[in-house]
N, C-alpha and C positions, 0 to 999 in steps of 0.2 A: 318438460323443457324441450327447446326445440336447437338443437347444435349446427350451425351452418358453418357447411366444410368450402372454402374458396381453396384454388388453387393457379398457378400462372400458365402459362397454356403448356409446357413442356411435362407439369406436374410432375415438377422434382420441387418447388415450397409451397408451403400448405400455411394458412391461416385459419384459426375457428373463430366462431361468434358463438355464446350463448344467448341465447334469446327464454326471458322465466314468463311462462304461462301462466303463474299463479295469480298477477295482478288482471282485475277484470279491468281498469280503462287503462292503466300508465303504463307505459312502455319500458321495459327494461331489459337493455344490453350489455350484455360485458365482454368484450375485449380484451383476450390474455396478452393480447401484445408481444405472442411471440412465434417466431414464422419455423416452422415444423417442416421436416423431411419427410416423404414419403413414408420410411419406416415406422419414424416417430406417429407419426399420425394413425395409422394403422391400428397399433398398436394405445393409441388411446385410445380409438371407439371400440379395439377391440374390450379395452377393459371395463368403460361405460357400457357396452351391452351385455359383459358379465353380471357388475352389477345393479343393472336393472330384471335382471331375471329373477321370479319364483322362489327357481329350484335349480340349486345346482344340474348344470345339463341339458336344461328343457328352452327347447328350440321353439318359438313362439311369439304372438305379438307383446308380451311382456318385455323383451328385450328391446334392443336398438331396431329402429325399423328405418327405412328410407322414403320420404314423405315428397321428395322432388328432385329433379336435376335441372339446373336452372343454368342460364348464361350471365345471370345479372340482376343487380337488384334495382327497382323503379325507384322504390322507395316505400314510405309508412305511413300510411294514410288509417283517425279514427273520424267516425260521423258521431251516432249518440251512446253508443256500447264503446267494445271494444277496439284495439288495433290489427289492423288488415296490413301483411306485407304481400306487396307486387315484384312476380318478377319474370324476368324474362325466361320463358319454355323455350322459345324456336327464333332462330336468327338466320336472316342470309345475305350474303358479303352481295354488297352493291357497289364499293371502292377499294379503290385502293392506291394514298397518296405517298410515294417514297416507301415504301414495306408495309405503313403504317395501314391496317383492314379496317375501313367501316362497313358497319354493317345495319340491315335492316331490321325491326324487330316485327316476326311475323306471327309471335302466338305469346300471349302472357297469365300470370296463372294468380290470380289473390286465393290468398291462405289468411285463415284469421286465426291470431296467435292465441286469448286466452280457450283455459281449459273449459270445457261445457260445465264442470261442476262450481265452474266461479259467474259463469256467462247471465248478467242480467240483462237480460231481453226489453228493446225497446218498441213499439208497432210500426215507427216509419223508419226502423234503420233497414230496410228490403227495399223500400222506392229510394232514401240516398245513394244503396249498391246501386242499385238497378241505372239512377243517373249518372254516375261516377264512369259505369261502365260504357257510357253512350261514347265515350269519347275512346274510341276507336283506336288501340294503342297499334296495333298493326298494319296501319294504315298511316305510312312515311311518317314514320318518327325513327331517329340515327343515330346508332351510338358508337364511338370507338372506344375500345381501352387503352390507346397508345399515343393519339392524339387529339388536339384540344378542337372540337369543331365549333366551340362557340366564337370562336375568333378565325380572322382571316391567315392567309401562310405569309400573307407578308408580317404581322403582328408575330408568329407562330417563329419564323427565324430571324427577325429581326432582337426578338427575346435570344436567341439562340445564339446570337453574335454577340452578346453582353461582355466586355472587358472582363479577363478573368482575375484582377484586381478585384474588382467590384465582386468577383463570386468566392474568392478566395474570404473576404470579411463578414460575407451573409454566411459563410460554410461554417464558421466558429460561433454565430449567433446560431445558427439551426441548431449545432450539436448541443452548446448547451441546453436547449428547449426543445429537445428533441422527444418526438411519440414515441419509441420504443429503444429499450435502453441495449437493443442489441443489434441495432441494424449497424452500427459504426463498428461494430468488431471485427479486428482482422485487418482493414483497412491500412492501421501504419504497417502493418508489414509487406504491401505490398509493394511499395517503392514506387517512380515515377507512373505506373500503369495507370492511375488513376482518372476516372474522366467522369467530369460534373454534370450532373442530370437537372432540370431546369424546369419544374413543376408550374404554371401560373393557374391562379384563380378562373374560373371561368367569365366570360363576360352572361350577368346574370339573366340582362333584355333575352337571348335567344337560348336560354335552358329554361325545359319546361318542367324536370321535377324541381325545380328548387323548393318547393315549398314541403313538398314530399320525403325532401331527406333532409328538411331543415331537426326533425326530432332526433338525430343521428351524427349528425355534421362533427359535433365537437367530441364525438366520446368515439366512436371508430377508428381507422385506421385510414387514413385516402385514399388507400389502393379497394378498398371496399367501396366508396362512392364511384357512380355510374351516369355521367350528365349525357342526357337525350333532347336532341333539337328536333326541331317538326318545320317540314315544310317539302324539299325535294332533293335527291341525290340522285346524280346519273353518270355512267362512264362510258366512252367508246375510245375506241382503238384508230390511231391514223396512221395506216399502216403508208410510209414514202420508201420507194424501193426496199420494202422488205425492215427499215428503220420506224419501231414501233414507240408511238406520238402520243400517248395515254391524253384527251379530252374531258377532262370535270366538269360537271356543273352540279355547285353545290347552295340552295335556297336555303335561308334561315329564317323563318316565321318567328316574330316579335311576339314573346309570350303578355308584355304590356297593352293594355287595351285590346285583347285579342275577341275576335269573336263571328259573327255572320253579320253578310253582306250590308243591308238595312237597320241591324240593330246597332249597329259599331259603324259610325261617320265621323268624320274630323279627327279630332283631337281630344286626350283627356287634361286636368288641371296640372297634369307634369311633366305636358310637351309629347308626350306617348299617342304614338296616331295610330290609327286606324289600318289594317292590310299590309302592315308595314313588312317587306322582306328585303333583307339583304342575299343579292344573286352576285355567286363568287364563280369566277371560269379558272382554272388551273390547266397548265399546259406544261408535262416534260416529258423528258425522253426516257423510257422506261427503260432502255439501255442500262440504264446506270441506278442505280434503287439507292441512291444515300443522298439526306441532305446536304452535307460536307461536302461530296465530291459531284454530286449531279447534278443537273440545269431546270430548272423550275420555272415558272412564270405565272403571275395571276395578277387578276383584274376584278376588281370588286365594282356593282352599282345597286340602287336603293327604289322602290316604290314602294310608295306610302301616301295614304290620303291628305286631300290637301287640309294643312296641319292649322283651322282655325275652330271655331265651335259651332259644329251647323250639324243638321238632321235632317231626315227624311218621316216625315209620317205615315205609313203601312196600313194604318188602319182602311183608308179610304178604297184598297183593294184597288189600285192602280198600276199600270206595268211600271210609270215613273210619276213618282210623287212628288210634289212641289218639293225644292230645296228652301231651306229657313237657316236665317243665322239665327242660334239659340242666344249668344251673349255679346254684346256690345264689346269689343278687346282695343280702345282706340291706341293703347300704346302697344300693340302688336306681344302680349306678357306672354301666349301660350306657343306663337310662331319662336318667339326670342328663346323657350326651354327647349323645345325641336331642333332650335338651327345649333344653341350652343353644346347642346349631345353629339351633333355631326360632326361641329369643327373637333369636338376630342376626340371623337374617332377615327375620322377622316382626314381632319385635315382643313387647309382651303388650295382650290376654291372649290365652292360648293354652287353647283350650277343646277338650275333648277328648270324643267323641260314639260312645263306644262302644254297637255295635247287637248282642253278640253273646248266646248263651241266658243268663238266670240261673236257671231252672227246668229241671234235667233229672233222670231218673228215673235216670241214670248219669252221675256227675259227667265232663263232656266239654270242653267249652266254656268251663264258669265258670271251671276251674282258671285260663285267663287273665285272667278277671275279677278273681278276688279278686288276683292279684298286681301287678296294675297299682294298682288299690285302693293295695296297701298300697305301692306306689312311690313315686306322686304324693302321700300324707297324709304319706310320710318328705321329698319333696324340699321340699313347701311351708310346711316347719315352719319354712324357711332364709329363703324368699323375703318379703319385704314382703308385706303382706294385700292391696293395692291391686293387685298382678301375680303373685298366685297364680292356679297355673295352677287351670283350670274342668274338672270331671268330672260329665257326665252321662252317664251309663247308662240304655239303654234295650234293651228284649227285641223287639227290632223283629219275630221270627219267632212271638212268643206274643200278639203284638197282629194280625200277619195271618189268623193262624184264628180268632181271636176275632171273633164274627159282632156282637156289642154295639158294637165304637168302629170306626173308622174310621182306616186307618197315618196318611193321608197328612194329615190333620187336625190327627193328634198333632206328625206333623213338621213341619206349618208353623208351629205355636206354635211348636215348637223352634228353626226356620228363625227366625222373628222374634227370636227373645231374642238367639241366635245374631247378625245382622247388626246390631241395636243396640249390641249391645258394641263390635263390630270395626271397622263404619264400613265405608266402601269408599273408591276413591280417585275424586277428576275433578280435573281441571284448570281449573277455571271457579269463581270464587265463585257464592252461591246468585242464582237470577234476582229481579226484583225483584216479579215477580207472590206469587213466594215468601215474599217477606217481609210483602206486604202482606196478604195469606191465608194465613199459617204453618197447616200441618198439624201434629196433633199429637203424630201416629207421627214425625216430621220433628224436633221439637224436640226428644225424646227420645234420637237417632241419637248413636251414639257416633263413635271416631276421633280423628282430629286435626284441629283444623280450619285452614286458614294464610291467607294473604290472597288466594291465588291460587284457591283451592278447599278440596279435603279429603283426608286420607291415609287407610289401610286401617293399622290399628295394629292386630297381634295375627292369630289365624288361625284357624279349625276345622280340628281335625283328625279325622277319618272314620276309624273301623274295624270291619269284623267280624273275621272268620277268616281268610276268603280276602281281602278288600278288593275284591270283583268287584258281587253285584247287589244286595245289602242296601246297600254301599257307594253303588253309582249313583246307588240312587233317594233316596239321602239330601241326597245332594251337589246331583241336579234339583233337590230343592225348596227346598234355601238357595240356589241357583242364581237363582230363578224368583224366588223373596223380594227378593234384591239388584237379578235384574233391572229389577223396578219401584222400586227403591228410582234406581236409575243413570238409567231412562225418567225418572222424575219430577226428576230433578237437571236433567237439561238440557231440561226446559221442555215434554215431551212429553206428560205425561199431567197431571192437578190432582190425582189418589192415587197415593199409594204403593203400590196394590193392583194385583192381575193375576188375573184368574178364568181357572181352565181351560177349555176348549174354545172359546178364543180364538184367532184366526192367530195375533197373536204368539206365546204359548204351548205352541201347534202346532209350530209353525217351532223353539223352543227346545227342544222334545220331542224331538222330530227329531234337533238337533245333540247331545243327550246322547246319546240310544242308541244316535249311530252312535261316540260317545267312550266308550263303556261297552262295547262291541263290540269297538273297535278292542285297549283295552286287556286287556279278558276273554281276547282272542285271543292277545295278546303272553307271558301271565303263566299263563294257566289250558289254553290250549289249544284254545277252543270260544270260540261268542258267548255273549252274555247269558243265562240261565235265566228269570231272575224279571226283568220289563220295568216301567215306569211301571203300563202297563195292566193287568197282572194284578196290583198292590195297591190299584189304583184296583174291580178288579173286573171291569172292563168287557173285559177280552179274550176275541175268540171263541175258539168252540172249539177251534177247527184248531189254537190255540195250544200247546195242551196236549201233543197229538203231536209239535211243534217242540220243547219244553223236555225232552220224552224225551230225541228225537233229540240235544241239546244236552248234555246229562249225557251220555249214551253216546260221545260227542265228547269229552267231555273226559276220562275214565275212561280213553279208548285211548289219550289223550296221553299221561295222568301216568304211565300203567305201560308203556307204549313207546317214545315221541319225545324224553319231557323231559330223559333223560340225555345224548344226544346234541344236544340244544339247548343246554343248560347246560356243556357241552366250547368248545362253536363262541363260546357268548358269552363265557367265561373267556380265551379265546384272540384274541376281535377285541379284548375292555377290556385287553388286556396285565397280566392278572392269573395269568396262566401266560405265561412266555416260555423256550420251549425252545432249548434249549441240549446242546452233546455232554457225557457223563460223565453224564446227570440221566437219570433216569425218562422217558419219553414221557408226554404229558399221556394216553393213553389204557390206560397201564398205572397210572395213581392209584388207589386202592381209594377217595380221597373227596378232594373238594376245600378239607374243612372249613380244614387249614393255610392254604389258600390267601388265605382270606376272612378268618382270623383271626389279625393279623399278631404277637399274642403269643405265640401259641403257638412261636414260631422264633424271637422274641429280648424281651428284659424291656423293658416299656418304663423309659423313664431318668428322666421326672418321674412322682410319682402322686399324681392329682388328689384335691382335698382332699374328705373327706365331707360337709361342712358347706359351705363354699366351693363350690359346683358347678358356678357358673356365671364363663365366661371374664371377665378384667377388663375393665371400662369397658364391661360390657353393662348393668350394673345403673343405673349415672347417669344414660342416656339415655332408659330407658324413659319413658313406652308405644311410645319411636319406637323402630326398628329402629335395633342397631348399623353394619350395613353402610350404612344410607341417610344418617346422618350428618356435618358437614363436620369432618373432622379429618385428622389429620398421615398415621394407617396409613392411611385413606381413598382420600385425596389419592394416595399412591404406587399404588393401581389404575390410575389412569387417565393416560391419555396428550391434552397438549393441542396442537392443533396449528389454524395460525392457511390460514384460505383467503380468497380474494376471492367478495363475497357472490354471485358469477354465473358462481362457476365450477362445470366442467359435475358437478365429482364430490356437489356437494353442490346440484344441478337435481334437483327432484324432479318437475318437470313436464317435460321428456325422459326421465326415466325412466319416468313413467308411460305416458304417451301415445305414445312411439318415435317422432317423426316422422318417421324414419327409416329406419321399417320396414315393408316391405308387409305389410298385416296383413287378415284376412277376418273378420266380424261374428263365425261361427260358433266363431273360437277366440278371440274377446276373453270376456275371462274374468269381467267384471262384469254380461256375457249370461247365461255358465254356471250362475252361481251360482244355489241357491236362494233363490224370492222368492215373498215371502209373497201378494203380488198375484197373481201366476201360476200358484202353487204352492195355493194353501190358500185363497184368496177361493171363493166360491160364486160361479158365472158367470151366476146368473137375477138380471134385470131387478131394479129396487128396491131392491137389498142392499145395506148398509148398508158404505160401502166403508172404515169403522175396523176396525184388526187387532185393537181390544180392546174390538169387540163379539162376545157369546157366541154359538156359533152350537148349530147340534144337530147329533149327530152323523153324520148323512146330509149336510149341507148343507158339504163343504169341496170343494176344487180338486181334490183327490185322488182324491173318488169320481168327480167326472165324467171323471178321464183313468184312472180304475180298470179299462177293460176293455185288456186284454194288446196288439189292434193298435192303438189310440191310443196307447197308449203308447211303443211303438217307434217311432212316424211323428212324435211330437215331437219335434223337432230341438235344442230348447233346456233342454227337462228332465235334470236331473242332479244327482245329490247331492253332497253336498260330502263325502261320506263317504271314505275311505282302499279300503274293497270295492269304493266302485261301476267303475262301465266308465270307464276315463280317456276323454278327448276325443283328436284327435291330439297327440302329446307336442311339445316342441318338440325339434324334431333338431338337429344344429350347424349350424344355418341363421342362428341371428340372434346375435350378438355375444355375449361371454362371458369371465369372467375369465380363463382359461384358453386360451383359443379363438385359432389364429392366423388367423381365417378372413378376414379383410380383410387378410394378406396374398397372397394367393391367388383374387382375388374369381372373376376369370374363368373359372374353370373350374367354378365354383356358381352362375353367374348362372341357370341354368335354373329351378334349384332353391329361391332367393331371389324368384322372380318368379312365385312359385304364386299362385294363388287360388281359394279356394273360392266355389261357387256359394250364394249366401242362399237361406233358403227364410225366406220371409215368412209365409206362411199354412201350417196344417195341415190335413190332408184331413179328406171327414167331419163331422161333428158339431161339431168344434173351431172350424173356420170360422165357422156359425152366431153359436155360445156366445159366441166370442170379441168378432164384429160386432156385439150386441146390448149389451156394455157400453162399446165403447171405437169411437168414429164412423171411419168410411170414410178412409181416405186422400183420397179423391176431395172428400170434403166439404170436410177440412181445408184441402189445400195445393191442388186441381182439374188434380192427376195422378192415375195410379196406380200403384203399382210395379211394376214387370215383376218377374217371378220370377228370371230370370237375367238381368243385363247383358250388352249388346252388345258383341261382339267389338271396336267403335270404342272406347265406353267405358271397356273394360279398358285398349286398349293408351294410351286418352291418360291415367289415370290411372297405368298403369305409366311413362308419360315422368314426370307430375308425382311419383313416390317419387323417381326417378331424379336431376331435379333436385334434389328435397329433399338425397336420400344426397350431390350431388356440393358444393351449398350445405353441407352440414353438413362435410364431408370435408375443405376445405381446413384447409395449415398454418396451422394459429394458434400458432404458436411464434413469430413475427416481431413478431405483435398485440401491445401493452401496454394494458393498461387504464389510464385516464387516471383522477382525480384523481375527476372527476364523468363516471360513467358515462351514456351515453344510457337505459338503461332506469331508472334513479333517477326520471325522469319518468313513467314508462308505467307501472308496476307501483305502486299507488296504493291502499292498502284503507284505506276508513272505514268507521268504524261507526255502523249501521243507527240503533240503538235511543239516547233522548235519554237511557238510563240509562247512565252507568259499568260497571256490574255483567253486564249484559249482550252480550258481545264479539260480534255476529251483525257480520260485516261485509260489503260491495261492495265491487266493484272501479270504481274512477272512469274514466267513460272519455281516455282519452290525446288530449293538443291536435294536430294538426301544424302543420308549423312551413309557411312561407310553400314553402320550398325543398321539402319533401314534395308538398305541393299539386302546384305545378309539374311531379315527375316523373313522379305520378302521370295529371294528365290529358294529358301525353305518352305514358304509356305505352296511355292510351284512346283517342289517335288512330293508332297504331300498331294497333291493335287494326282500327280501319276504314280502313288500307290509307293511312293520311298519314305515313308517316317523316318524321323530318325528319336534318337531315344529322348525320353523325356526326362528332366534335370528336377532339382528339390528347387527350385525358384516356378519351375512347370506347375508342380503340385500346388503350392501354395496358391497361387495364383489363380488354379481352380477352384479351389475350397473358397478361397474367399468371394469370387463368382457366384459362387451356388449358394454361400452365407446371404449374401446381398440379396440375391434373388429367391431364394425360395425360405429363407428361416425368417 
């Protein structure tokens, strides 16, 4: 058998899985469904590796052995043998939204469960590994254990604001139908402390195991399932006098009709397009790390192919292959399942920003034009006038050569009108500087507005051909638009405006093209062609030879790589599952059946022509049907009730690990890009606002632009998905997955690393840096040593040590009483004598007489005065030493 020990990151509750080897195809888990202490745990493998042994005594591979340490499970995947579980070996944090970490997954590890003396051997189940494996799990796929990334944060707290009426009658339905019969104990005696945790479903289109853990789903625990989206994540830093502006951008690749460039066009029979991502920008103030009390802001938009049924033919080995409409659609049935997915997600209006030619000397291009044309003029003849959907057309490739107008000009009027309609989301009503100086662009803003702040109602949706660089640089500049629209919401700037060749800007520039890259790479094969700067105009020359290079990159894709890309993705979405009697998936002549699930059975209702959109999405609008409080609603989500201090719902242990030895060089709010470090100009005088314009000689970049400065920066790094990872984290530090706090002693080497700081950069950087930001020596009248002293480390390694052995004890004995001691200490008011404005402090905490007292005992102990120790002293140890070492 094979025992999978999960544990929560602090690793004080433990869960097990058994997983039985004995079955050669079927999969079998069992679930004891009950969440173990530290000790407890312990002490059951220790007794499972008793007996599995021989001989009494005998220390060997007959007992318990340790087979992986893992961050998470993929999920279960069988071809023609047996089952294969994947999981996650190596991860490293690329966000971080409100406390909540996502993270990367940079190395994954298949095990194959039964035993080799059951194992019957098929000949082609080594080519299904071998394709299964093509798809590249290390390469930008994202997973959080704390938040839901397949959903946006406006969906994310607008669930989170749910009347607690409405949670107080789901909390009596959970309990009774509740997974395990001991998570609610304890519970009535805690008295008012209680605070309701709010679980939803994932939204299925942008997770890509589901099919992976569909053999598992219903017999596990939830806290065992691990949903990963694919596409791109990235964070930087906007540092405004020293006030740190955390920048997201988060891509979510549609695992529906997924696939490469050429072989995946249009649309399939259930509305699911082609390239489709959803690109989400979050913006808050790090200041403040909590939903509830912090300022948040996001803006969601969509590309995706133009949504009718058309193809390109590959065969003829052409750079661009004629376009073909494949099916006749006169009542627009495949555009009508595309738009009425959007309005439930999004909302209306749904505005549609088509960039592809309407001038050509050989009709090419337009043929998608004029059909969408006529899709959208048949579906909006149904819908109300007020949430018909918006069609602008624009020749974005006949305005780039045109030397008279300027693209990016055109697209920010566009951008404007575009973000007025839509609105974006925050969490905060308007400030009240706001109100008393309303802007005018401000009054104008559309969306929804609620007492709490504002929603994003409705969506752009982007398209060319491919949806890769016309697409991008579309997307930057309602990007850049919204941006300053989200700065000015939470009090940052007095316009709603943002001029290019500004840090900010810069810094936002940045985190597109490495999102425009990442995705060009996933779908097209190659990076980017056409960038920000070559419709801006201003790219050097060198550029030109790169955007060869980059077509020629992709040319070799689409005629060599992408068929056997497009095999490996069919086969991890479990959109091919083979099986004996069937075709091998690499004897298909085409995958088309696959993707188009009428063709192999009729469907049994058929949706009406007129009628097109799902019921009960039309009442709610401009709001999204999914964001809504109702009955189908209600049934996503799972409500379950915790004590407001316990550790699963700590989001300051989570962030900060006081429990983990940790070195400057891999904390990761170091890593990130910052616009202060990154992009400020480091001469004397400068003007240290991100949204003053500089020129373009005068950023961060050119002065660390020569090749050894920049290798000898120890802190520079992109947040990009390409660049150089940092070191990753290995199964050093706790994990869901992970049994490594059973086991500690034989990692202690390992857990007790540390990297050496490097404070200064050699060279010129020194200078630079010393001339805007004063001496250490001035400040505190030290200096820092470059590396720590041998004393220093090892008394800080005592002080984690205690931390770990403080944190470690059982608290399974502990009850939380009625009035918590931290109910005193954790204290926010607010700053500002407006209502409107939620800026808050933390007050600081009274001690009590009895505090006082152990404290200046514990400072004459300090100078060699013990004093004597009491029968409450003793005990007090013993059971220290019980906890810890028995």
């Amino acid at each position: 058998r094979y025992f999978l020990v999960g544990s929560n990151p602090a690793e004080t509750k433990y869960r097990v899985l058994k997983i039985d080897r004995t079955e050669p195809k079927d999969l079998v888990i069992i679930d004891d469904k009950h969440v173990y202490t530290q000790q407890e745990v312990r002490e059951l493998l220790g007794r499972l590796d008793l007996g599995n042994r021989t001989k009494m005594g005998q220390k060997g591979s007959s007992g318990l052995s340790r087979a992986v340490s893992a961050f998470g499970i993929v999920g279960f995947v069988r071809f023609l043998e047996g089952y294969y579980i994947v999981l996650i070996t190596k991860r490293r944090k690329m966000a971080d939204i409100g406390g909540h970490a996502i993270y990367k997954i940079e190395d994954t590890n298949m095990i194959y469960i039964p035993n080799d003396s059951v194992r019957i051997t098929h000949p082609d189940e080594a080519r299904y590994l071998r394709i299964f494996q093509n798809v590249d799990l290390s390469s930008n796929f994202y997973f959080s254990y704390s938040y839901d990334l397949s959903h946006s944060l406006q969906y994310n707290l607008t669930v989170l604001r749910m009347p607690l009426e409405t949670l107080k009658t789901e909390i009596t339905q959970t309990r009774q139908e509740s997974f395990d019969i001991f998570e609610d104990e304890g519970l009535s005696t805690q008295g008012g402390s209680g605070v309701f945790g709010i679980c939803s479903k994932p939204y299925e289109k942008h997770v890509w195991n589901c099919k992976l853990l569909e053999a598992v789903r219903n017999i596990v625990h939830r806290d065992w399932l691990l949903y990963i989206i694919h596409g791109f994540c990235g964070q930087s830093k906007l540092l405004i006098y020293g006030r740190p502006i955390y920048v997201t951008l988060i891509a979510r690749r549609s695992s529906k009709f997924a696939g490469t460039r050429f072989l995946k066009r249009g649309a399939n029979c259930e509305g699911d397009v082609a390239n489709e991502v959803e690109t989400e920008q979050i913006l808050y103030d790090a200041s403040v790390m909590s939903f509830s009390a912090g300022s948040y802001s996001s803006y969601v938009q969509v590309r995706g192919s133009v949504p009718l049924y058309w193809s390109q033919d590959i065969s003829t080995m052409m750079p661009k292959p004629p376009i073909t409409l494949d099916q006749a659609d006169p009542f627009a049935h495949v555009a009508a399942l595309h738009f009425d997915q959007m309005l439930q997600r999004f909302g209306s209006p749904i505005i549609i920003l088509n960039l592809v030619k309407e001038r050509e000397k050989r009709k090419h291009e337009r043929i998608l034009s004029e059909e969408l044309v006529a899709a959208v003029t048949y579906l909006n003849q149904f819908l109300p006038p007020e949430h018909a959907i918006i069609y602008i057309p624009w020749d974005m490739a006949k305005y780039t050569k045109s030397k008279l107008c300027n693209v990016l000009d055109r697209l920010n009027v566009i951008a404007e009108s575009v973000v007025k309609k839509t609105g974006f989301f925050v969490n905060r009503p308007d400030s009240y500087c706001s109100i008393l100086r309303p802007d005018e662009k401000w009054n104008e803003l559309g969306g929804y507005v609620v007492s709490t702040g504002r929603l994003q109602t409705g969506v752009l949706r982007t398209n060319c051909v491919d949806c890769l660089d016309r697409t991008n640089t579309a997307q930057f500049m309602v990007g850049k638009c919204a941006l300053a629209y989200q700065l000015y919401s939470l009090g940052l700037i007095d316009k709603p405006n943002l001029q290019f060749d500004t840090d900010a800007v810069r810094l936002f520039e940045e985190l597109y093209e490495d999102h425009g890259d990442t995705l060009s790479l996933q779908y097209g094969g190659s990076q980017l062609v056409h960038r920000v700067k070559t419709y801006r105009k201003i790219a050097p020359w060198t550029q030109h030879s790169k955007d060869i290079m980059q077509t020629l990159s992709r040319y070799y894709s689409n005629a060599f790589s992408d068929a056997d890309r497009q095999d490996s993705i069919n086969l991890f979405l479990g959109v091919f599952k083979p099986s004996e009697g069937k075709p091998h998936l690499w004897e298909l002549p085409t995958d088309f059946y696959l993707h188009h699930k009428n063709t192999l059975s009729l469907p049994q209702t058929r949706q009406s022509y007129t009628y097109w959109w799902t019921t009960g999405v039309l009442k709610h609008l401009p709001l999204p049907f999914d964001e809504v409080t109702c009955a189908e609603n209600r049934r996503k989500l799972t409500v379950k009730k915790f004590h407001k201090y316990d550790e699963e719902i700590d989001i300051h242990n989570e962030f900060f690990r006081p429990y983990e030895l940790s070195s400057f060089d891999e904390t990761f709010c170091l890593a990130m890009t910052n616009s202060t470090r990154d992009f400020m100009p480091k001469n004397v005088g400068i003007d240290p606002s991100p949204f003053t314009v500089r020129k373009p000689d005068e950023t961060g970049k050119s002065v660390l632009g020569n090749k050894n400065n920049r290798e000898e920066t120890v802190l520079q790094r992109k947040t990009a998905a390409s660049a150089p990872p940092p070191p990753s984290e290995e199964a050093v530090s706790s994990s869901s997955e992970d049994d490594s706090g059973t086991d500690k002693e034989d990692e202690g080497a390992v857990s007790q690393r540390s990297t050496p700081v490097k404070v200064t950069d050699a060279g010129d950087n020194t200078k630079i840096t010393e001339n805007v930001v004063q001496s250490t020596k001035d400040v505190y009248g030290v200096n820092l040593s470059d590396i720590p002293s041998e004393e220093d480390l090892a008394i800080y390694a005592r002080f984690v040590q205690l931390g770990q052995s403080q944190h470690k004890q059982d608290k399974g004995s502990q009850q939380f009483c009625s009035k918590h001691p931290l109910d005193k200490v954790i204290n926010l008011i607010p700053i500002s004598c407006f209502s409107q404005d939620n800026i808050y402090e933390v007050q600081p905490p009274r001690a009590d007489r009895k505090s006082i007292e152990i404290f200046h005992a514990h400072i004459q102990a300090g100078r060699g005065n013990m004093q004597p120790l009491g029968k409450d002293d003793f005990l007090m140890y013993r059971e220290y030493i019980r906890n810890r070492y028995m």
